[in-house]
C-alpha positions in Angstrom: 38.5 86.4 140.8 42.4 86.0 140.4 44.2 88.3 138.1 45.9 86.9 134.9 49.4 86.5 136.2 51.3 88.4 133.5 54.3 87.0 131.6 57.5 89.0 131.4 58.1 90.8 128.3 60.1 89.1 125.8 61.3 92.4 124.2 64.1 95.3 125.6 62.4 98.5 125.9 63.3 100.8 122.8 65.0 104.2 123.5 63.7 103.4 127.2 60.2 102.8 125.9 58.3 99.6 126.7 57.3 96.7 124.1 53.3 96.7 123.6 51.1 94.2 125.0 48.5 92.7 123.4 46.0 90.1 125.3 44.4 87.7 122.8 41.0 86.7 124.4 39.9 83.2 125.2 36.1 83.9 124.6 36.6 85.6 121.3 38.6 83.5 118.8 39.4 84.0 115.6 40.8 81.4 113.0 44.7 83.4 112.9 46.5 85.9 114.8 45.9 87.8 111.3 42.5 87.4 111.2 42.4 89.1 115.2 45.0 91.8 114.7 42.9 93.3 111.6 39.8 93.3 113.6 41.4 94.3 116.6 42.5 97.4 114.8 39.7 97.8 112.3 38.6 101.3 111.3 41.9 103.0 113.9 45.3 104.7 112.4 46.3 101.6 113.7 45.0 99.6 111.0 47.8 99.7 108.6 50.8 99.9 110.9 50.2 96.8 112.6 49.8 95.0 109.5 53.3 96.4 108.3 54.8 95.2 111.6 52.9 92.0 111.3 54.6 91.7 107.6 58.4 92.7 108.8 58.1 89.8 111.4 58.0 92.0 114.5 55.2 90.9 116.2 56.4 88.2 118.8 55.1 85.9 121.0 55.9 85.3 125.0 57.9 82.8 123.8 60.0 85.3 121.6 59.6 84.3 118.6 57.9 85.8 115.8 54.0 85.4 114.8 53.0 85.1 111.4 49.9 86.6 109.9 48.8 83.2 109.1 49.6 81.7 112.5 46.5 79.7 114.5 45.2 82.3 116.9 46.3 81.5 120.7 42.9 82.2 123.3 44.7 83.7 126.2 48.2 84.2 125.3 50.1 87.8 124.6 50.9 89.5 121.5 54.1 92.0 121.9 56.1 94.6 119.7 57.4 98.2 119.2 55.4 100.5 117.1 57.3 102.8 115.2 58.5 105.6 117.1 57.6 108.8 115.8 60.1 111.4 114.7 60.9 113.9 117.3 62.5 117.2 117.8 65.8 116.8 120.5 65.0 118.0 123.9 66.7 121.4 124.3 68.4 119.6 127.4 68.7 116.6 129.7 67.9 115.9 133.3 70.9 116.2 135.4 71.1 113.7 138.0 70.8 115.6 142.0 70.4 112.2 143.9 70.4 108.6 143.3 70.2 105.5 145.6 69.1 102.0 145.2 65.4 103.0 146.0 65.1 107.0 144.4 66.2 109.0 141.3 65.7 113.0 141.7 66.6 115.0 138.8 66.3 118.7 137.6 64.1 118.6 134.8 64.7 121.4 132.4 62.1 123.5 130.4 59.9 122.1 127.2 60.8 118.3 128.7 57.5 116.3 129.0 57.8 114.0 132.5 56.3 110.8 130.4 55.6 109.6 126.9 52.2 111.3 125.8 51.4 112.1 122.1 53.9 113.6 119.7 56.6 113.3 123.0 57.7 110.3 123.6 61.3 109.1 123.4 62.2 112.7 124.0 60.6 112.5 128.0 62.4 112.8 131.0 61.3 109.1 131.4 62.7 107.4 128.2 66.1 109.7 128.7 66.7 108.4 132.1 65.8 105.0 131.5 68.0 104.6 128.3 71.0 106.7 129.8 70.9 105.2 133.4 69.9 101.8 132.3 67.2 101.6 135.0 64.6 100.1 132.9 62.1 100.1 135.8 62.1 103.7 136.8 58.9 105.4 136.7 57.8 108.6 137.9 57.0 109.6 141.6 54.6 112.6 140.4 54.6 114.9 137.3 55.8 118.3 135.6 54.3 120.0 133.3 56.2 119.7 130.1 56.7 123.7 130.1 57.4 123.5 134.2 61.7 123.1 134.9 62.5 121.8 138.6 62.7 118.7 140.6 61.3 115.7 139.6 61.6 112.4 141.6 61.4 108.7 140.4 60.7 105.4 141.6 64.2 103.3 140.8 62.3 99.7 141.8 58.7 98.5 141.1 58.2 97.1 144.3 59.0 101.0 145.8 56.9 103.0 143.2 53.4 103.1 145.6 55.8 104.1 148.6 56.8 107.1 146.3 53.3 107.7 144.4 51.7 107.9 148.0 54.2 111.0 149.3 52.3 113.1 146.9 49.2 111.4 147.1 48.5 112.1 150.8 50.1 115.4 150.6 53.7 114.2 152.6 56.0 116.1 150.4 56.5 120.1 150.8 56.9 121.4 147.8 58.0 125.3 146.9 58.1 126.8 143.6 59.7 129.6 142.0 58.0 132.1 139.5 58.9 135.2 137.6 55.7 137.5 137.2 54.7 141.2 136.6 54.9 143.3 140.0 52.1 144.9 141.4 52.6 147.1 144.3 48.9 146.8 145.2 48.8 143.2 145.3 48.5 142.3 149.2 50.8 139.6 149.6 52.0 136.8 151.1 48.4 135.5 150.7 46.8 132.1 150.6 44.7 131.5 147.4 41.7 129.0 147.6 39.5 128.7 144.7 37.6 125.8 142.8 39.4 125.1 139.9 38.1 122.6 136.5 39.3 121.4 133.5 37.7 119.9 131.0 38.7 117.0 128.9 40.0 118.3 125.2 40.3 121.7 126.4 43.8 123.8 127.2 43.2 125.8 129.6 41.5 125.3 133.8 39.3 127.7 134.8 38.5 129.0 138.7 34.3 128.3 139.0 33.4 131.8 141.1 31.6 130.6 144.5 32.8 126.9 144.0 33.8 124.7 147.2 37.8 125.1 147.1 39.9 122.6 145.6 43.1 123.9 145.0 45.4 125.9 148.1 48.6 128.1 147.4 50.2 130.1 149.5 51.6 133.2 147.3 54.6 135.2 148.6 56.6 137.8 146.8 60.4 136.8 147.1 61.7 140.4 145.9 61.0 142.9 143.1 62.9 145.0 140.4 60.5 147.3 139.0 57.8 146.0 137.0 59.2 142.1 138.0 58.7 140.2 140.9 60.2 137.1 142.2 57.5 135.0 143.5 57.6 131.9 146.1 54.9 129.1 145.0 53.6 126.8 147.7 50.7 124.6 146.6 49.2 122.5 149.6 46.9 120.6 146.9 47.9 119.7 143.0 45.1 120.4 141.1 46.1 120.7 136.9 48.3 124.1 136.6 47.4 125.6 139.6 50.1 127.6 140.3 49.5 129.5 137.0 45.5 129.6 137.0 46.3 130.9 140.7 49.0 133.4 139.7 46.9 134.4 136.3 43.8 134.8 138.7 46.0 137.8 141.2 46.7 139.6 138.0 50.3 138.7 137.8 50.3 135.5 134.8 53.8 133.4 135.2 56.0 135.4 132.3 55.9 132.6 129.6 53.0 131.3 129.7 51.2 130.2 126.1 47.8 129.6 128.0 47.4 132.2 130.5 45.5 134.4 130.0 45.3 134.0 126.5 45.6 130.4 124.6 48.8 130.7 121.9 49.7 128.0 120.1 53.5 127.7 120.1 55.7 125.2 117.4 57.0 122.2 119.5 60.7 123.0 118.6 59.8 126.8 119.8 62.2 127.0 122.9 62.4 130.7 123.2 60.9 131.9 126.4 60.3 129.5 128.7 57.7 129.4 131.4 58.8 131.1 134.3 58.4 128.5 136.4 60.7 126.3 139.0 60.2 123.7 141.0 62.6 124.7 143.7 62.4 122.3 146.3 61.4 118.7 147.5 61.7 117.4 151.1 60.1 114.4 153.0 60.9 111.8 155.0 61.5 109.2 152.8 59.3 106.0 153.0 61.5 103.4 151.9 64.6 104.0 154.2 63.7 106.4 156.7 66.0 109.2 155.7 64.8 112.7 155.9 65.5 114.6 152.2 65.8 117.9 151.3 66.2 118.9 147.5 66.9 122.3 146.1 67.4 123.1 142.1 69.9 124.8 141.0 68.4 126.2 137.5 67.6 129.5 137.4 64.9 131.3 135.9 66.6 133.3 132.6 63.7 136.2 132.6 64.9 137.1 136.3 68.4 136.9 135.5 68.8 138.7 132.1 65.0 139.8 131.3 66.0 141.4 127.9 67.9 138.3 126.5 64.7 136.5 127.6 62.5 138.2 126.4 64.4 138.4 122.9 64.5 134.8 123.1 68.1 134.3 123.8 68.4 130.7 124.6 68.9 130.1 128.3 72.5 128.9 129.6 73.6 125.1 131.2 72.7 126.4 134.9 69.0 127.5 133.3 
């Protein structure tokens, strides 16, 4: 069966966000686009802001023009608009551009900055920054951060190159080293490689390693260099399993310094900037797919609780190189 070829939108994207898209069915019609839109959204939080946007004339056609409540409903065409965006706290910081070319974006992605819009983050995302500020409007992520994680972060600039990109991390063709600031134990053997089987389940904060599981997740732990009861910590994860690095670290006995789930699940404002995770992605490098080059990417942030633990830990806020 063909796909549905899929009209252009007749919207801008909105702070770098993308207009809704709403497929009216052919096999289930209704007597008005009003009449569909309040069933569509009957019983959802939905409900009542669809119907305001339906009111203020900001629910548009393919055709770009506005739809009435009243309107005869269309079997098979698109319904499009914004939603209201929610109100956001400012990101503590921006990406700062390392690389760009008419194919890739690679940026340094600083702490508390979500990679995508998800939930309460939306125009606030490295995403929605990049794509308002750079005016790519097609740029969409390679592979993800954790919103607490600072480091490299690569983007797809065209469509037709985002599965190029996607597969590099996908079949495991991009090394990838991270940096982490951790308690030191002298005891702990290291450099080691951890393997363990590590789940998470829907809903629920924190992963967990299953004891005697069939491995799922692979890092190779090193200790950089140590200052007392800190230790500098090289990170190389050989799969990407949800926060691995830090179930892996928690699981030595040496939890990433910053960390509001491991071992023990805080609950931290979302405008709460003091004391970042401790963690970096520090470098990127692949062949890339698209031209052929062979990349290499350092950061240059650094991580504040191995530079000036005490203002860290006081919750100093980090400087511009951070």
């Amino acid at each position: 069966m063909r796909s549905r070829a899929q009209p252009p939108a007749p919207l801008p994207q909105l702070e770098g966000i993308d207009p809704v898209r709403l497929l009216m069915h052919r096999d289930t019609p209704y007597p008005t686009i009003g009449a569909f839109l309040e069933a569509h959204y009957a019983g959802t939080a939905g409900a009542e802001p669809m119907a305001r946007l339906l009111r203020a004339g900001r629910v548009y056609g393919s055709d770009g023009r506005p739809r009435r409540a009243d309107d005869p409903y269309e079997r098979d065409a698109f319904l499009w608009f914004h939603r209201d965006l929610p109100a956001e706290h400012p990101a503590p910081a921006v990406p700062r551009v390392l690389y760009r070319d008419a194919h890739l974006l690679v940026v340094d992605k600083p702490h508390f900055l979500a990679t995508t819009p998800r939930g309460s983050h939306v125009t606030q995302t490295a995403l929605a920054l990049l794509r308002h500020r750079l005016e790519l409007p097609a740029l969409s992520p390679a592979h993800r951060l954790d919103r607490l994680t600072a480091g490299l972060l690569m983007f797809s600039v065209r469509p037709e190159d985002r599965g190029a990109y996607q597969l590099l991390f996908q079949d495991r063709r991009v090394h990838k080293e991270y940096e982490a600031v951790a308690p030191h134990d002298p005891a702990l053997d290291l450099p080691r490689t951890v393997r363990s089987r590590i789940e998470k389940t829907r809903g629920t904060m924190a992963a967990i390693q299953v004891p005697g599981g069939e491995p799922n997740a692979e890092t190779r732990v090193e200790l950089i260099e140590h200052r007392g009861a800190l230790g500098r910590y090289r990170l190389t994860p050989h799969t990407g399993r949800t926060h691995q690095l830090r179930v892996h670290m928690n699981g030595l006995g040496a939890p990433i310094l910053g960390d509001p789930v491991y071992p023990e699940v805080g609950d931290p404002a979302p405008d709460d900037y003091r004391r970042p995770l401790q963690l970096l992605a520090r470098v990127l490098s692949f062949t890339d797919p698209v031209t052929g080059l062979a990349h290499r990417f350092e950061s240059a942030r650094t991580l504040g609780a191995w530079e000036d633990y005490e203002a860290w830990a006081a919750g100093v806020p980090e400087g511009p190189g951070a």
